[in-house]
PAZAPA-4460 file (N, C-alpha, C; in steps of 0.05 Angstrom, whole numbers, plus 32768, in hexadecimal, padded with zeros to 4 digits):
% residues 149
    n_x    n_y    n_z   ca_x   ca_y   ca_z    c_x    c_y    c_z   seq   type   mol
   7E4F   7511   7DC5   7E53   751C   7DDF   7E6A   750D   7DED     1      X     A
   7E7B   751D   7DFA   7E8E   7513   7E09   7E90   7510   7E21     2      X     A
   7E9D   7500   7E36   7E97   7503   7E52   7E9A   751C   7E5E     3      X     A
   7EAF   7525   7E5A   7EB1   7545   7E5B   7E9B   7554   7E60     4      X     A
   7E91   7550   7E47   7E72   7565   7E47   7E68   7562   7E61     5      X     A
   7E61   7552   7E6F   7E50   754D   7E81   7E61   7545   7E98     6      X     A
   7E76   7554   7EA5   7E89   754C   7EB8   7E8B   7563   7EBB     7      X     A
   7E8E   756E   7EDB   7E9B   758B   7EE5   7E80   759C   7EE5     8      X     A
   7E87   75B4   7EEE   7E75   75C6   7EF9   7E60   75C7   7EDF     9      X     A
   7E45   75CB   7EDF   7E2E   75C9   7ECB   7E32   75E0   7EBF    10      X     A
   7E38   75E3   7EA5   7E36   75F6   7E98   7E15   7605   7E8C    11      X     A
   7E18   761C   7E8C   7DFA   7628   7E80   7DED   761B   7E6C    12      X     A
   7DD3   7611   7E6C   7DCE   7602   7E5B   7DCA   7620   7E3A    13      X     A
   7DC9   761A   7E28   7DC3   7628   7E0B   7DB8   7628   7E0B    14      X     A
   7DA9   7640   7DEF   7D91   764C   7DF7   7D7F   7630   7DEC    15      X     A
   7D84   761A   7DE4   7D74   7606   7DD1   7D68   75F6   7DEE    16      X     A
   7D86   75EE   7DF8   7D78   75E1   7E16   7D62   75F7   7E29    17      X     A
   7D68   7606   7E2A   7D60   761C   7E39   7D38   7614   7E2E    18      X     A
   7D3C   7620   7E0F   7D19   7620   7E0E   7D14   75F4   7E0E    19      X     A
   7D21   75EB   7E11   7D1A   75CE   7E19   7D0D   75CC   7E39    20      X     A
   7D1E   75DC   7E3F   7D1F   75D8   7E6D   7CFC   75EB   7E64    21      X     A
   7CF8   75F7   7E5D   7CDD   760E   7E5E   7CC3   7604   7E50    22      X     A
   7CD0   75F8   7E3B   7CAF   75E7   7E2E   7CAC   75CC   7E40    23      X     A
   7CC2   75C1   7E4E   7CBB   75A2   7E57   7CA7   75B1   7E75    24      X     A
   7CB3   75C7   7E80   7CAC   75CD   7E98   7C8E   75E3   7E97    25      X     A
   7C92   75F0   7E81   7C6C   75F7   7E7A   7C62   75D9   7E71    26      X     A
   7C68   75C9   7E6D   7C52   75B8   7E5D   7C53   75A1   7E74    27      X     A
   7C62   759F   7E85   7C5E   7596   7EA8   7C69   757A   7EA8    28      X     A
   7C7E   7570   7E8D   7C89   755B   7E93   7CA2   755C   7EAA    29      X     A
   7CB1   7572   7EA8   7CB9   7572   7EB6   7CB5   756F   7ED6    30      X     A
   7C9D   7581   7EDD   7C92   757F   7EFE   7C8F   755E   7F00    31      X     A
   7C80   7550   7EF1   7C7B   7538   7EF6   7CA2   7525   7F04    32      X     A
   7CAA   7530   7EE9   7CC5   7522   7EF0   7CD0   7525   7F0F    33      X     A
   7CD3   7536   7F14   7CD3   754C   7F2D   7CC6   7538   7F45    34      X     A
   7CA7   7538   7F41   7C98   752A   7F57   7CA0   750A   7F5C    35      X     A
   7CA1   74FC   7F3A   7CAE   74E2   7F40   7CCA   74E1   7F48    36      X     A
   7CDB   74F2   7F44   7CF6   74E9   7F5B   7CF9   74EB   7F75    37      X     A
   7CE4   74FC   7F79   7CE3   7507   7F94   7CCF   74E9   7FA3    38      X     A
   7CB9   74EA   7F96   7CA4   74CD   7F9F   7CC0   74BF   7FA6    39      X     A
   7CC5   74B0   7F96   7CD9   7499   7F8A   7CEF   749B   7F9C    40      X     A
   7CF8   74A6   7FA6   7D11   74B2   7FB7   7D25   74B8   7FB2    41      X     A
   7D2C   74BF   7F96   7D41   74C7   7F83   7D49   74DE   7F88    42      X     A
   7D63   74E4   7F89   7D70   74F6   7F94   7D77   750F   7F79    43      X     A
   7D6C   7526   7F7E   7D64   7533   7F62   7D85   754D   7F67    44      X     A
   7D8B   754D   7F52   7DA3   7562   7F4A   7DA7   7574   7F2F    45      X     A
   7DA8   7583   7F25   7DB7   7593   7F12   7DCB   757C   7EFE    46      X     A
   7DC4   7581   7EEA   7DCC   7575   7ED7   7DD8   7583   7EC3    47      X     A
   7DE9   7576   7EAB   7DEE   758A   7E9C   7DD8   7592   7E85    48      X     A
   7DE6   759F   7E6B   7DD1   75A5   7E5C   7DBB   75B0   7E66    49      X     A
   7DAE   75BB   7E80   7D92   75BD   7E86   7D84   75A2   7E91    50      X     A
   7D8F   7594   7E92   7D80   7578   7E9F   7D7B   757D   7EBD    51      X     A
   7D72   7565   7EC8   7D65   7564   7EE3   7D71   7548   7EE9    52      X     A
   7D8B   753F   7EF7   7D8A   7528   7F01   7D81   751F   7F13    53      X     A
   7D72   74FD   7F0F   7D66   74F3   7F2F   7D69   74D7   7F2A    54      X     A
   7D8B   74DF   7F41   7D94   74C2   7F40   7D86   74B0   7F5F    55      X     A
   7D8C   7496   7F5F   7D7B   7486   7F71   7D67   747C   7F6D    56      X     A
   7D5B   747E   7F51   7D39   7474   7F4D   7D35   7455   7F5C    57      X     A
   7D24   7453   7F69   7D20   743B   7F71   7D06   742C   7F6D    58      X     A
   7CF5   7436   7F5B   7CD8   7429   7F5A   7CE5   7419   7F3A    59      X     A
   7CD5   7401   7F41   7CD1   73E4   7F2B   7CD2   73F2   7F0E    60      X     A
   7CCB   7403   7F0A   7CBB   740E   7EF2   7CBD   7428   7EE3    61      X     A
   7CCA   7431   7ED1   7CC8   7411   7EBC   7CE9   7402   7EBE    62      X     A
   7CEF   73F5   7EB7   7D04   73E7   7EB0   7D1F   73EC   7EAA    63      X     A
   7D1B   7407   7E97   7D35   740C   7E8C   7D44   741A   7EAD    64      X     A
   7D5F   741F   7EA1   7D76   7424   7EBF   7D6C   743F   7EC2    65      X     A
   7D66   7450   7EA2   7D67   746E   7EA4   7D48   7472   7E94    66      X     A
   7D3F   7489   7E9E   7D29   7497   7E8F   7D21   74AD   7E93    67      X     A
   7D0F   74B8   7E78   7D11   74D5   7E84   7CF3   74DF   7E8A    68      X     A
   7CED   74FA   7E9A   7CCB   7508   7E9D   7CD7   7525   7E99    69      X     A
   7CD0   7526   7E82   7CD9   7543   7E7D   7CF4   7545   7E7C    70      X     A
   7CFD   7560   7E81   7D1C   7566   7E87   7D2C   7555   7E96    71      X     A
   7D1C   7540   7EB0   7D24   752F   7ECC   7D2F   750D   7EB9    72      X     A
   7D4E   7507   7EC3   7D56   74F3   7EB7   7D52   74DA   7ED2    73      X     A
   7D43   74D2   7ED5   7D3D   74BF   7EE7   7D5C   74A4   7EE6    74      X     A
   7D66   74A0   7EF9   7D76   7487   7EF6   7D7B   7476   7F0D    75      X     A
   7D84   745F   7F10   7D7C   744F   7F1E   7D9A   744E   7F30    76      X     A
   7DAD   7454   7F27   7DC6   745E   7F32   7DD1   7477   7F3A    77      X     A
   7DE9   747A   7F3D   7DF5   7499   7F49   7E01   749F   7F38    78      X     A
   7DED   74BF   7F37   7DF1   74D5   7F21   7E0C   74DA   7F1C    79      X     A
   7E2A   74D1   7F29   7E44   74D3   7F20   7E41   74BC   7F0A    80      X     A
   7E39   74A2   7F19   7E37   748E   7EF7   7E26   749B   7EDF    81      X     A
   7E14   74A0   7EDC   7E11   74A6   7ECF   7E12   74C1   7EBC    82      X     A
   7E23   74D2   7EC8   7E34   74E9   7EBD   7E45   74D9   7EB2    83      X     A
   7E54   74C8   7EBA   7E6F   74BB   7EA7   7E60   74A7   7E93    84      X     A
   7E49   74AE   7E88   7E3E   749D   7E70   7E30   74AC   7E69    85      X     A
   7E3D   74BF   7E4F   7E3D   74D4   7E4A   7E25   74CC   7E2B    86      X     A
   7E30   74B7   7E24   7E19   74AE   7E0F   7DFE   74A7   7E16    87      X     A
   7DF7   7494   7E27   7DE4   7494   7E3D   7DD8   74AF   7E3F    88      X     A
   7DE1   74C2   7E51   7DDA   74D7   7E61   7DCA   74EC   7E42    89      X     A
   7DDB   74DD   7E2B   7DCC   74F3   7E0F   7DB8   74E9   7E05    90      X     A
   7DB5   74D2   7DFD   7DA4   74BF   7DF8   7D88   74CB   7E10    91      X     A
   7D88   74CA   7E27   7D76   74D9   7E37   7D6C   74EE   7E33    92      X     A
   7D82   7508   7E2E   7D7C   7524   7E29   7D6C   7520   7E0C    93      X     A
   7D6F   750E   7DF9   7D64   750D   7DDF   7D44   7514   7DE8    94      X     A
   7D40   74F4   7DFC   7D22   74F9   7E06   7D10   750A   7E08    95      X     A
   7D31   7524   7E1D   7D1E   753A   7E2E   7D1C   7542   7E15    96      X     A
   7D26   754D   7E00   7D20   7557   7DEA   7D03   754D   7DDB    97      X     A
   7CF7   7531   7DD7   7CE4   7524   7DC8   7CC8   752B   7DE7    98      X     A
   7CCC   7533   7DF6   7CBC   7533   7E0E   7CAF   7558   7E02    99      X     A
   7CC7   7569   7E01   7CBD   757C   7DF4   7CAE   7580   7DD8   100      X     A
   7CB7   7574   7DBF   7CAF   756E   7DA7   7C93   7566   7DAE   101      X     A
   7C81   7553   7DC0   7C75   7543   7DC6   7C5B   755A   7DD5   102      X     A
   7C67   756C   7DDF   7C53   757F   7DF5   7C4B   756B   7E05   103      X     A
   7C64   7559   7E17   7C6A   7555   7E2F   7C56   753C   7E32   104      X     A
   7C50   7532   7E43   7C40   751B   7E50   7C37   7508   7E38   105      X     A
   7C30   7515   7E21   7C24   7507   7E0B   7C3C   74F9   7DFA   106      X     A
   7C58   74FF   7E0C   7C6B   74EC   7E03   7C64   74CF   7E0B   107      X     A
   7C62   74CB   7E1E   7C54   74B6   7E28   7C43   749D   7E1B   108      X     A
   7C33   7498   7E15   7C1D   7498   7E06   7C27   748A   7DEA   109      X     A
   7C36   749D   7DE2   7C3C   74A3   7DC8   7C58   748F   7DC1   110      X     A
   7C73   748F   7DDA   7C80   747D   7DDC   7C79   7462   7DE0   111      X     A
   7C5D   745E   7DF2   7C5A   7446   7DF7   7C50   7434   7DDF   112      X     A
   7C45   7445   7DC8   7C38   743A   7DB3   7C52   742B   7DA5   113      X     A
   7C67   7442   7DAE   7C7D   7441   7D93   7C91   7422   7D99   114      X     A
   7C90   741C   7DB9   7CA0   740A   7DC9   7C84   73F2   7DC0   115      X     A
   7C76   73F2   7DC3   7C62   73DD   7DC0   7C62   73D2   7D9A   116      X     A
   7C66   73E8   7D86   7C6B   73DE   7D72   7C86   73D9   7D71   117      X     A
   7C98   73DE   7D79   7CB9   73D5   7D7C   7CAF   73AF   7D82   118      X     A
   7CA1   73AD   7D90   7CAC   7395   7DA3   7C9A   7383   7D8C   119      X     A
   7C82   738A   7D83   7C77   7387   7D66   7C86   7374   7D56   120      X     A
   7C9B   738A   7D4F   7CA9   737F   7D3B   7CC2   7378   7D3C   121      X     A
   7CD4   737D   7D53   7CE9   7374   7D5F   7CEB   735D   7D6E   122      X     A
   7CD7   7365   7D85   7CD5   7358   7D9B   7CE0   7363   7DB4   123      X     A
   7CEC   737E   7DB1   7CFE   7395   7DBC   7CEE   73AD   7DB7   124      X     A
   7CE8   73BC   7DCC   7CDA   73D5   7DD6   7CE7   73E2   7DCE   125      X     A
   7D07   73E6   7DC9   7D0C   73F3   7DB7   7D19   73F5   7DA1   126      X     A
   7D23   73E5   7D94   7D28   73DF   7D7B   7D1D   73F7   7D5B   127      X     A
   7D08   73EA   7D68   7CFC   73F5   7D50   7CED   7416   7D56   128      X     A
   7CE5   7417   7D68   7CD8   7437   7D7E   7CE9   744D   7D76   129      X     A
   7CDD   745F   7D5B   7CDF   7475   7D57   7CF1   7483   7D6E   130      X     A
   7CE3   748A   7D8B   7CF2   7498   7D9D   7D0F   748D   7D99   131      X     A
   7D0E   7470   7DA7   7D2A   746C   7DAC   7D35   746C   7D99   132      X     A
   7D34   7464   7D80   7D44   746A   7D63   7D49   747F   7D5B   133      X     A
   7D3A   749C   7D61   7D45   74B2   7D63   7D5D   74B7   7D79   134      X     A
   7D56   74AA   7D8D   7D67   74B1   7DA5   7D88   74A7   7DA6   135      X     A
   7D84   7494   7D9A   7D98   7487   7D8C   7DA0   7461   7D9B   136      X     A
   7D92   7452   7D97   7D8F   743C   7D96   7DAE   742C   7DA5   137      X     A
   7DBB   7431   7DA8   7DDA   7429   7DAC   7DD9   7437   7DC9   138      X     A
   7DD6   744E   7DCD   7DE3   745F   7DE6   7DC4   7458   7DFC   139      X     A
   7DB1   744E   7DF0   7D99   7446   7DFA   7DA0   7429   7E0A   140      X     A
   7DAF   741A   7E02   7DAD   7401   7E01   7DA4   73EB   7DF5   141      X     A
   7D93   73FB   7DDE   7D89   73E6   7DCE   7D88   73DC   7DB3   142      X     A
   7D85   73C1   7DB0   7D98   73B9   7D9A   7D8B   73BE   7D7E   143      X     A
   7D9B   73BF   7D68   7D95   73CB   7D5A   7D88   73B1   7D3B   144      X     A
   7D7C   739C   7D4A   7D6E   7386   7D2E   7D5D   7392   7D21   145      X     A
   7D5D   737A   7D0A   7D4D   7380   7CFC   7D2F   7374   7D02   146      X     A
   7D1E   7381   7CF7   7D00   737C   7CFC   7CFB   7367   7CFB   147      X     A
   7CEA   7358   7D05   7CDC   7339   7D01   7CCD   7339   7CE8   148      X     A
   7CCD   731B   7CDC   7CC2   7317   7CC4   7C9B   732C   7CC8   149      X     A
***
């Protein structure tokens, strides 16, 4: 992905994004996302690809700068920064994608096991965590060691 992609007026998302925005939003990860930016005071916008940006997050939790609830890319800065981090911003959309794979909320759950065996054997939540290693480990921020003895 290029900056490009995700700079200038939002193009129609494809029909792939399209049934992503409809399974995250029947299976209600999305609404949640929705409620926590809004709780949170994050300022929610149109994104590309079909995303949901909500830049401004300001609650402690969790940690990382960016995250996602459903289709909603939660971030802790302004949604122009993070349009110009176009690797970033994909690395996220990966999510909304594993959020649908997942039938939504039970991503949850299911990541925390995966971040809890990462840190296992890393010492890093995500290193080793299926999600983020699908997502792609580099555009995540996180580093890419090898496992502990």
């Amino acid at each position: 992905m290029t900056a490009q992609q995700f700079q200038g007026p939002v193009a129609r998302p494809t029909a792939a994004q399209r049934l992503r925005q409809a399974a995250n939003l029947l299976n209600g990860s999305t609404l949640v996302g929705v409620a926590v930016a809004r709780l949170s005071g994050a300022r929610l916008r149109r994104g590309p690809r079909g995303l949901l940006l909500a830049s401004g997050y300001r609650w402690p939790l969790p940690l990382a700068r960016a995250f996602v609830l459903g289709n909603v890319v939660l971030y802790r800065g302004r949604a122009s920064d993070l349009l110009s981090m176009p690797a970033l911003l994909g690395h996220e959309e990966k999510h909304c994608t594993q959020y649908a794979w997942c039938l939504g909320l039970p991503f949850l759950p299911l990541y925390s096991v995966a971040a809890g065996w990462s840190v296992l054997r890393t010492g890093n939540p995500g290193t080793a965590n299926i999600f983020e290693r699908r997502a792609g480990l580099a555009a995540g921020g996180y580093p890419a060691r090898k496992e502990l003895p």
